[in-house]
C-alpha angles and dihedrals in degrees: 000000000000117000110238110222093212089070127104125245095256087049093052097045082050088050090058089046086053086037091069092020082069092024106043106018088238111185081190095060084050099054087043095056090047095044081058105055105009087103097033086050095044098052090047087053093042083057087053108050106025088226121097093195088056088043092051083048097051091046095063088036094055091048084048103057090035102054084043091059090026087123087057086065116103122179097241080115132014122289090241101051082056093054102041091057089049089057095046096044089044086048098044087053095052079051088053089045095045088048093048095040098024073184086096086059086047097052101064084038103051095040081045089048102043093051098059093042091047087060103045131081106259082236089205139071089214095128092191085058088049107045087054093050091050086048090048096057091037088060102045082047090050083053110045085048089069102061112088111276092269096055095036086056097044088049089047094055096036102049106011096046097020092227113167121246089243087059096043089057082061100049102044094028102237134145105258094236093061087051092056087053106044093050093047082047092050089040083066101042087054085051081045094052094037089045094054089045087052090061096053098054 
């Protein structure tokens, strides 16, 4: 990887980060490179989409794809301009996709939806109104059962209890970035599920 004299100090002390990140495998170099830009990237994705939790998400996401093709990088330009237009292309796309299968959006909704009602009195003796909030439980539950037993359990404490992710990553003694992860991964698999049950219908 050849330093390109055109770029800045702070690109050049990013390019010898890359530099052992491709070389040496350095998880130090990594979470240096994240520690860097993970704010700077979040709040340029929160601008984006309007929703912390998404931009959380993306972030993770963007970090993801870019230390994956990290050795695809060359210093013609900064590190940082590389990795800014992978998060806002990968974020552009998740906006395309949301737009096209607003289902993303309903899955949150709908688990979100389906735990508070669950833990409410139903407040009414409508039996019509109550017969369709006991099927609607009964379907996000069906759902959720069908993701594998990590997933089931992070979804559980997320959306059923409303625990933070901050408080999830103490109980089940997980970094909180794979929290983060996992969840958003559990999160498409659920669009995935309701998706497939939507064709059918």
């Amino acid at each position: 990887m050849e330093v390109n004299p055109n770029l800045t100090e702070k690109a050049q002390r990013d390019l010898v980060l890359v530099r052992e990140a491709v070389e040496k495998g350095s998880q130090k170099a990594y979470a240096e490179l994240m520690g860097l830009y993970k704010d700077t990237i979040y709040f340029m994705l929160l601008k984006m989409t309007g929703h912390p939790d998404d931009a959380e998400d993306l972030t993770i996401e963007a970090f993801g794809k870019a230390f994956k093709n990290i050795a695809q990088y060359t210093p013609d330009y900064a590190f940082s301009t590389w990795l800014f237009k992978i998060a806002s292309n990968n974020c552009i796309d998740h906006m395309r996709k949301k737009k096209k299968n607003p289902l993303v959006q309903e899955a949150n909704e709908e688990i979100y939806e389906s735990a508070s009602v669950q833990n409410l009195p139903s407040g009414t003796n409508d039996p019509e109104e109550h017969l369709i909030r006991n099927q609607k439980i009964k379907m996000m539950r069906e759902v959720v059962e069908k993701l594998k037993p990590r997933y089931r359990q992070l979804v559980e404490l997320r959306y059923f209890r409303e625990l933070s992710y901050e408080e999830i990553s103490e109980e089940l003694d997980l970094p909180l970035g794979t929290v983060k992860a996992q969840l958003f991964r559990a999160r498409e698999f659920l669009y995935n599920i309701l998706k497939n049950a939507q064709e059918r219908i």
